[in-house]
C-alpha positions as CSV (number, residue, x, y, z in Angstrom):
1,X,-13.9,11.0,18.4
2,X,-16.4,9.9,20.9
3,X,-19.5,7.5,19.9
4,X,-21.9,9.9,20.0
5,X,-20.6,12.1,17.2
6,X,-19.6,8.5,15.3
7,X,-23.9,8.1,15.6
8,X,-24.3,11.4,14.5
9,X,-22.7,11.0,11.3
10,X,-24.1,7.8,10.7
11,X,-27.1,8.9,11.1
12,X,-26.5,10.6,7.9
13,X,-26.6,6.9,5.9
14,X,-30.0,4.3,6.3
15,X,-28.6,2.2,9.1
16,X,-31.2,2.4,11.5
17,X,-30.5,1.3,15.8
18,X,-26.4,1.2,16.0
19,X,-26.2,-1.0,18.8
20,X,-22.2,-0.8,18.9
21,X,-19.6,1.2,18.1
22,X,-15.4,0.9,18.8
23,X,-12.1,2.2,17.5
24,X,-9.8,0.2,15.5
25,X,-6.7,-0.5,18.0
26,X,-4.2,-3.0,17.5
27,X,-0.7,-3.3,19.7
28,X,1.6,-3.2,16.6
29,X,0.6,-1.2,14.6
30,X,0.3,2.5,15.1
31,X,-3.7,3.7,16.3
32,X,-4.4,6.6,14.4
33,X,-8.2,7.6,15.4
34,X,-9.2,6.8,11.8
35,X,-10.8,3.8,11.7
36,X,-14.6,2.5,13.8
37,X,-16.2,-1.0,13.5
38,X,-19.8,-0.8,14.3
39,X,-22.8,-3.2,14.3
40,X,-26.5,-2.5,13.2
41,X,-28.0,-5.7,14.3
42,X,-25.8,-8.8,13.2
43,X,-24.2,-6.9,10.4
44,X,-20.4,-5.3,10.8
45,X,-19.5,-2.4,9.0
46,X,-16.1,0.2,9.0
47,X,-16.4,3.8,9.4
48,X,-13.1,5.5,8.3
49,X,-12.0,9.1,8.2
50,X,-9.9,10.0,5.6
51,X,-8.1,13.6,4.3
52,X,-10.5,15.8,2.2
53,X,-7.8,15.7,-0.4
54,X,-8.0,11.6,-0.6
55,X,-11.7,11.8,-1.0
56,X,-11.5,11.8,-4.8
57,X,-13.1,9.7,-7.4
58,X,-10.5,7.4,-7.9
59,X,-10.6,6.0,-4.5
60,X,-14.1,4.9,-4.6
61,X,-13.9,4.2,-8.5
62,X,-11.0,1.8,-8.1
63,X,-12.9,0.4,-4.7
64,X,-15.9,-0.2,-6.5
65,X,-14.6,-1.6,-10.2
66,X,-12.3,-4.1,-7.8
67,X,-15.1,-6.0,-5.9
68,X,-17.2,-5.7,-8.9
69,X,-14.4,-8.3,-10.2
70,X,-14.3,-10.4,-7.6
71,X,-11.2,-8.9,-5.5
72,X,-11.9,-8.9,-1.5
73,X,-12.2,-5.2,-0.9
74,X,-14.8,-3.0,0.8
75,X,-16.8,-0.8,-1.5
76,X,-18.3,2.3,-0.1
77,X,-21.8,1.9,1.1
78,X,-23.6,5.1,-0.1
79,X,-25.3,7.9,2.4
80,X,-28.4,9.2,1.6
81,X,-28.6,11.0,-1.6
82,X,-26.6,8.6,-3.0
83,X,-22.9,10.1,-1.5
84,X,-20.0,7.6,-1.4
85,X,-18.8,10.1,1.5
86,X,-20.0,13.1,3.8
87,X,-17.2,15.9,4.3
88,X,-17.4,18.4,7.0
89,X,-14.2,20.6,6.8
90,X,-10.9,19.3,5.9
91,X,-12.2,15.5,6.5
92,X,-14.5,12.9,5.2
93,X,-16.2,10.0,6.3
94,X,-17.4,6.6,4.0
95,X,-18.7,3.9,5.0
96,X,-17.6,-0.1,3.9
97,X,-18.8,-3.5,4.4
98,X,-16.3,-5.8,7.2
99,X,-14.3,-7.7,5.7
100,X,-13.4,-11.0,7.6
101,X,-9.6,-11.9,8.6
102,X,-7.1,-9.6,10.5
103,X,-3.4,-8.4,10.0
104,X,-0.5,-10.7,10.5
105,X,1.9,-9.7,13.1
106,X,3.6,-12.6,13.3
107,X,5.3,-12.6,9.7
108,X,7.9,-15.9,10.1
109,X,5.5,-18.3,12.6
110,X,3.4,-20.9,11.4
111,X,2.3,-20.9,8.0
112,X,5.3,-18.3,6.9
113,X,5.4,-20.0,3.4
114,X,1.8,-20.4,2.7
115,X,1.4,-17.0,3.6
116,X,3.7,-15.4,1.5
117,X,2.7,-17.6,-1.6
118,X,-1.5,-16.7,-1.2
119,X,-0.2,-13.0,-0.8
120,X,1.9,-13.5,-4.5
121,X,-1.1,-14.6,-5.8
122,X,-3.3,-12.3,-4.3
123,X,-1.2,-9.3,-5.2
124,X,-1.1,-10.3,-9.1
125,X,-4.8,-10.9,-9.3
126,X,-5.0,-7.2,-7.4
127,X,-2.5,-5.9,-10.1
128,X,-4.9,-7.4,-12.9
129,X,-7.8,-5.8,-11.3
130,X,-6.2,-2.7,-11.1
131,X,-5.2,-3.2,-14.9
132,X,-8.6,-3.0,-16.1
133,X,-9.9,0.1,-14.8
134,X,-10.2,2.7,-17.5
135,X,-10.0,6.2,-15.7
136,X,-10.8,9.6,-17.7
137,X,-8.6,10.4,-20.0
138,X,-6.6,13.8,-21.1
139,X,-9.3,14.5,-24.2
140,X,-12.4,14.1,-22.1
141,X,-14.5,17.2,-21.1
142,X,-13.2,18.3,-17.8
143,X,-15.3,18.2,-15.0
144,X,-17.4,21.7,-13.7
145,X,-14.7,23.3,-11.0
146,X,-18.2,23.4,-8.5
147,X,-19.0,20.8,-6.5
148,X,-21.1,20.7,-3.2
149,X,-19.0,21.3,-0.2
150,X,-20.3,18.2,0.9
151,X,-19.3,16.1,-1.8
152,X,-15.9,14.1,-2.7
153,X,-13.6,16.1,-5.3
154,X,-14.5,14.4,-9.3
155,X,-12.3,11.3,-10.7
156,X,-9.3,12.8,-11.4
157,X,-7.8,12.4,-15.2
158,X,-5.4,9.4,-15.9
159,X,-2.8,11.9,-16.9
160,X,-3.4,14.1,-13.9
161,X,-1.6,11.1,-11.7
162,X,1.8,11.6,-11.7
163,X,3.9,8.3,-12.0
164,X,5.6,7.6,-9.5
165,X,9.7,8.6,-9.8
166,X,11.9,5.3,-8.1
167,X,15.3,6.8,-9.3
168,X,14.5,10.4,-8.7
169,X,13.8,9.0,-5.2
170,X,17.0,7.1,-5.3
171,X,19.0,10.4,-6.8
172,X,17.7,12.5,-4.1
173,X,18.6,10.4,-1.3
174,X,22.0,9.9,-2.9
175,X,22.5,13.2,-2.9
176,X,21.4,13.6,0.9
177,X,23.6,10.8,1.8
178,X,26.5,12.7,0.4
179,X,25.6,16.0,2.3
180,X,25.3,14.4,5.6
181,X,28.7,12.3,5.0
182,X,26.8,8.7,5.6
183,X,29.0,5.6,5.1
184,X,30.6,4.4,2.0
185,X,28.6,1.3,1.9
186,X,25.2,3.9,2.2
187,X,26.2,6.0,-1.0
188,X,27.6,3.1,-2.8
189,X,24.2,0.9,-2.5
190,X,22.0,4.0,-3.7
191,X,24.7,5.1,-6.7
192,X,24.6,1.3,-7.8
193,X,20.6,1.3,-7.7
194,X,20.7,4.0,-9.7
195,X,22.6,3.1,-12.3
196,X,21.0,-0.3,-12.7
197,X,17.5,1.7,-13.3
198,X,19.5,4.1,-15.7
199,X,20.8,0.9,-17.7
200,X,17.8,-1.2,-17.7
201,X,15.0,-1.0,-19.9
202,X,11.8,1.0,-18.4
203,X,9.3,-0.7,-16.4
204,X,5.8,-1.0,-17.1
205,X,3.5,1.1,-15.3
206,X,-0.4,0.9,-14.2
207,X,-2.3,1.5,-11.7
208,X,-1.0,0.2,-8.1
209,X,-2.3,0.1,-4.4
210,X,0.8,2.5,-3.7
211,X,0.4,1.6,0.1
212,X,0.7,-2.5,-0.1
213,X,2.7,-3.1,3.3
214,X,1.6,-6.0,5.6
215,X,-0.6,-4.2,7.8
216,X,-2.9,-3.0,4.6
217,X,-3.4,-7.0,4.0
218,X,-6.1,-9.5,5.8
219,X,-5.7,-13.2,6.3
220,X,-7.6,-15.7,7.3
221,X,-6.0,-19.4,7.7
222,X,-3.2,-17.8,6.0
223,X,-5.1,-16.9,2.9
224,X,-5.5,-13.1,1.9
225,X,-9.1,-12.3,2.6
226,X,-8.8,-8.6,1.9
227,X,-7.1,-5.4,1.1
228,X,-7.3,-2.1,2.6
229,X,-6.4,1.5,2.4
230,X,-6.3,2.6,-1.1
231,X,-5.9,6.0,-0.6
232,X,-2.4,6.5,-2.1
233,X,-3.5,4.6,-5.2
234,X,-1.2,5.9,-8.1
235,X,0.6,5.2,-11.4
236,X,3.9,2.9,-11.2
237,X,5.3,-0.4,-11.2
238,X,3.7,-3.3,-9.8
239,X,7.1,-4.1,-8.6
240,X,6.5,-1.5,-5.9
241,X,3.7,-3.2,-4.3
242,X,5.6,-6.7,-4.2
243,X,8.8,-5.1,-2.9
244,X,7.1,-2.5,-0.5
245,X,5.1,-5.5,1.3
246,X,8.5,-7.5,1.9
247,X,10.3,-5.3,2.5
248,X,7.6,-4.6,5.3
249,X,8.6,-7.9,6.5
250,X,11.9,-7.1,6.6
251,X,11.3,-4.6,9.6
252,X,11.0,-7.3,12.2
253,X,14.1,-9.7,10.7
254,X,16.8,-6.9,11.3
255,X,18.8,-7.9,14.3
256,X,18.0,-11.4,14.0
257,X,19.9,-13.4,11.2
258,X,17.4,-16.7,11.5
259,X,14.8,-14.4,10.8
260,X,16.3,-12.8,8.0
261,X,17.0,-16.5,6.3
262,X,13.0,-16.8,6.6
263,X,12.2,-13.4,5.0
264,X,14.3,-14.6,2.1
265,X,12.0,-17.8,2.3
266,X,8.9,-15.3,2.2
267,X,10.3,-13.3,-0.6
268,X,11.2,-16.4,-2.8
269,X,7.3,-17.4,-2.0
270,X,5.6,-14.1,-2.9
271,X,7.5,-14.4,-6.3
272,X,6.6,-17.6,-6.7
273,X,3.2,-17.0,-6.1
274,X,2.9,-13.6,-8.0
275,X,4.4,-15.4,-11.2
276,X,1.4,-18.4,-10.6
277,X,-1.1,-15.7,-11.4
278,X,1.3,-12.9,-13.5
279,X,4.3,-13.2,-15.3
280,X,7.2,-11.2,-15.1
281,X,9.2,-9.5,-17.3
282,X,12.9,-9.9,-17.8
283,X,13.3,-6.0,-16.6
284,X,11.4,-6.7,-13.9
285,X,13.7,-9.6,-12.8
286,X,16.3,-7.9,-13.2
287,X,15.2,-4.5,-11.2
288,X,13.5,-6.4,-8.7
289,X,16.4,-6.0,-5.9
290,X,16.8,-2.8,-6.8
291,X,13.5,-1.6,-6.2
292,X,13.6,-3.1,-3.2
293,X,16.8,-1.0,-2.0
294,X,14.4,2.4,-3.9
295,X,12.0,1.7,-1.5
296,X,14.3,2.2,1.3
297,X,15.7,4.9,-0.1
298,X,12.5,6.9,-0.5
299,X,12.0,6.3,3.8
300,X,15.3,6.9,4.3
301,X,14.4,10.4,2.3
302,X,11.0,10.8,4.1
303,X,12.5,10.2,7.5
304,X,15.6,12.7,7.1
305,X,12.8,15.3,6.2
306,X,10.9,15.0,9.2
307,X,14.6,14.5,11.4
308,X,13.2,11.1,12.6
309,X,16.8,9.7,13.5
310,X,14.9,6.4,14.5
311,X,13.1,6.2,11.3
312,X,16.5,6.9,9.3
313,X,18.2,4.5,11.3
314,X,16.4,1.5,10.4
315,X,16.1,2.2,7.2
316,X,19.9,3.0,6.5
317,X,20.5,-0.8,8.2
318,X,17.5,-2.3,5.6
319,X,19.0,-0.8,2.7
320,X,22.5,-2.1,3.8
321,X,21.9,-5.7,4.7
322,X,19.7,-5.9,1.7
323,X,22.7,-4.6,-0.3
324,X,24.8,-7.3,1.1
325,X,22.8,-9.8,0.3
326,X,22.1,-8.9,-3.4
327,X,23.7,-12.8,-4.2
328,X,21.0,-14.4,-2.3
329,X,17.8,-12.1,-3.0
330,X,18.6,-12.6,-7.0
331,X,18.8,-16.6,-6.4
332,X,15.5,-17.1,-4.9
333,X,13.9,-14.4,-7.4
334,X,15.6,-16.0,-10.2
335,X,13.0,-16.2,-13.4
């Protein structure tokens, strides 16, 4: 999108002179044309475009309730008329506050451990945020079907979010695995996760960030200074937030086994610093591994659906050195 359209829709909130506009880039991670910084005066604010079918309620509710407690997120600034976000077609725009700090590409340098611990503790205090939102329930009237075209869609109901599914995920992709002959070691690390969600207890479920992985986190002097993209917020485990963001990590430890000895360093320090803030449960301890092998299982799925032989690829190795190293993952995790 070009800066004068960016200043034609901004024009639409009470900015007054832009004096600089410029698309989020970053070498690592992938530039999708969502995402402006500009400046009105000293000030820095973000201008992101999101799906029409993101723009709900929740995103802003949960956005809003989070900073009202004190969690480092940016709340949407309102247009005029008092809009969280102006849709034209099948997008929408909202504007946030900054927030200071940057993404961490270099996961095992300096500061590895003091990272990983300010994220644990972060990510609980996030989850207890997240814990105290009360969204419409099932009895409440339901909201009038019209809306203006230019409007977000209402606050969906708590029941209309469907929880997310770990071993459905993990059944599916077993099943795929089968069909498409993948190794022994493959199928036997998906039917094993399976069966140790079918024999433990269920997990407890809230709301979660849904899309927690280490480019969606900002530090500054290794301390998390704020959390982005909520768009994908959903019911589920918190367990899925604190396994998606290492196993994240675990992207860039693959073919290097000194790196993987420091991501189980990182993992033992998230723990460690989620159960500071949050305590576990005994389900939770034990499942922990295992959702970390679900989540590769769901991108495994995801990727063999869009034939991304790349994507499928690195998974299938994630999900099998994580499997072979069950042993050492349950010691530093250990309650």
């Amino acid at each position: 999108m070009d800066t004068s359209r960016i200043i034609d829709l901004l024009s639409l909130w009470d900015f007054g002179s832009i004096t600089a506009v410029e698309a989020f880039r970053t070498d690592k991670y992938r530039y999708s044309g969502n995402v402006y910084f500009f400046r009105c005066g000293e000030a820095r604010y973000v201008m992101k475009r999101i799906d029409r079918r993101r723009a709900h309620g929740l995103l802003f509710t949960v956005l809003t309730e989070l900073y009202k407690r004190g969690i480092p997120v940016a709340p949407p600034i309102p247009a005029r008329g008092g809009r969280l976000a102006v849709c034209q077609d099948a997008e929408c725009y909202y504007v946030a506050p900054f927030l200071k700090g940057a993404v961490s590409d270099d996961h095992f340098g300096i500061g590895m451990e003091r990272r990983s611990r300010s994220f644990g503790k972060a990510l609980a205090g996030l989850h207890a945020g997240l814990r105290e939102i009360v969204l419409p329930s099932a009895t409440q009237p339901p909201v009038p079907k019209t809306t203006p075209p230019s409007s977000p869609t209402p606050l969906p109901k708590l029941s209309s979010l469907s929880q997310m599914d770990l071993l459905g995920q993990v059944k599916a992709c077993a099943a795929e695995a089968r069909v498409r002959r993948m190794s022994g070691e493959v199928i036997g690390a998906l039917e094993e996760t399976s069966e140790a969600f079918e024999n433990s207890g269920p997990l407890s479920a809230q709301l979660i960030h849904r899309d927690c992985h280490a480019a969606n986190v900002l530090y500054l002097d290794d301390e998390v200074t704020g959390w982005l993209d909520f768009e994908l917020t959903t019911i589920g485990s918190r367990l899925f937030d604190l396994c998606y963001y290492t196993t994240s990590l675990l992207m860039d430890a693959l073919s290097d086994p000194g790196l993987q000895r420091l991501w189980l360093m990182a993992l033992e320090n998230v723990v460690g610093g989620y159960r500071e803030v949050e305590t576990l449960t005994a389900e939770e301890h034990t499942l922990l591994p295992y959702v970390l092998l679900a989540i590769e299982a769901v991108f495994i799925l995801y990727f063999l659906k869009a034939n991304d032989a790349a994507g499928v690829g690195q998974n299938v190795q994630a999900l099998e050195w994580l499997h072979g190293n069950l042993a050492a993952i349950r010691k530093v995790t250990a309650g």
